[in-house]
N, C-alpha and C positions, 0 to 999 in steps of 0.2 A: 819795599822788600817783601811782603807778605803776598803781596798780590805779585809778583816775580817768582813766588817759592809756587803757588796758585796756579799760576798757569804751566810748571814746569812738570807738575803734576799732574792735573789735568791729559796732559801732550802725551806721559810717559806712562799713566792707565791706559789712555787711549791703543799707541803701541802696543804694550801688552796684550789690552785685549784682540787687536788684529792677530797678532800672533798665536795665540791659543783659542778663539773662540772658532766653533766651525760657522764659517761664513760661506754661503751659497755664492756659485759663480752665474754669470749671465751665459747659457746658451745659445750655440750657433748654431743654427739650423743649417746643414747641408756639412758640417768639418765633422772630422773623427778624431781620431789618436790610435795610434798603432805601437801596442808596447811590445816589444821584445825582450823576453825572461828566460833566464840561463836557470833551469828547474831540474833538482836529483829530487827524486822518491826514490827511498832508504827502504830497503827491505821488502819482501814478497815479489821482486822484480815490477815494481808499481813503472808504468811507461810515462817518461815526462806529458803527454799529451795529458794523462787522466790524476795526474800530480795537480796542473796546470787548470783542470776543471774543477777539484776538489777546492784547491785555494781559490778559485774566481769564487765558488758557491759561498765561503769563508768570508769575503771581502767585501762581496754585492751590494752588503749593505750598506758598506759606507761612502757610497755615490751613486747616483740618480740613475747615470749610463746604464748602457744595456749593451752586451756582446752583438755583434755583430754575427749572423752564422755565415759560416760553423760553428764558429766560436774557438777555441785553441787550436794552435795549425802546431807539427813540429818541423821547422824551418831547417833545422841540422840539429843533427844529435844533439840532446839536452836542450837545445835552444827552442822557446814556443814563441809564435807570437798571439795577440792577442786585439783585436779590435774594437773598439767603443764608438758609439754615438749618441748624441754628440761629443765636440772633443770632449777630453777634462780639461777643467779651470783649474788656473794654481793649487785653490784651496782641496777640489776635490783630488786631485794628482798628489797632493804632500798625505792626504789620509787614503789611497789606496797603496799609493809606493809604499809608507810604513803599516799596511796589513798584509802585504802582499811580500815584504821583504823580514819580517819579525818571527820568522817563527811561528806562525800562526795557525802550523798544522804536525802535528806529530809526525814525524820520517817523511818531513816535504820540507825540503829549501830551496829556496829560490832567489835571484837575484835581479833586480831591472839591468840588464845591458844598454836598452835604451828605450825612448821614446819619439816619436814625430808626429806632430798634429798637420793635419792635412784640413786649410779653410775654401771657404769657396770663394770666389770673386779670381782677379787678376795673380795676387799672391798662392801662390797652392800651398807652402806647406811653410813650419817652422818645426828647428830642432828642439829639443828641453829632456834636461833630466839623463843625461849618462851617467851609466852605473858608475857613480862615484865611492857608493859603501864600501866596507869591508868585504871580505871574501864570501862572507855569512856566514 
């Protein structure tokens, strides 16, 4: 019984910790990730492009990636997209989605609409991560 209570625990720190600890992804050399963010900058007529540059500056640091230039495109009103290389891994995609979706800049909201990782070999791309949040 002791040694069943033991390894149940064990299994169920472990989960835990996967869940909250920042764990490093394995880089792909040659794939990207292309997010597209539906961006308002509130006030002084702030233009989503430089909404869009403010919060990448805000987020930078919580993954490795590096913009692609230009760096923020505005693709239709409100909407930017944005390019990284290489892609983002799970772990880094669950900490920039929530820096990039939280608030994290005064009179700048923003929303992921979506994301596509583009790899190299035969497979070109995968979808992940539609704007499932709230409205923000």
């Amino acid at each position: 019984m002791t040694a069943a209570v033991v390894v149940v625990a064990f299994f169920g720190i472990d989960a835990l910790a996967d869940q909250t600890q920042n764990r490093p992804d394995r880089s792909q050399p040659g794939s990207a990730s292309e997010i597209v963010l539906s961006v308002e900058g509130r006030g002084r007529q702030q233009s989503p492009v430089y909404a869009a540059e403010s919060l990448w500056g805000a987020c930078r640091g919580t993954v490795e990636q590096s913009l692609v230039p230009p760096g923020p495109v505005e693709i239709a009103p409100g909407r930017v997209r944005l390019v990284t290389e290489p892609a983002l891994g799970p772990h880094a995609w669950r900490r920039l989605r929530g820096c990039l979706e939280d608030a994290t800049l005064d009179l700048v909201r923003a929303r992921v609409v979506s994301k596509h990782d583009t790899m190299p070999g035969p497979t070109t791309a995968t979808r992940s991560g539609e704007g499932r949040r709230g409205s923000g």
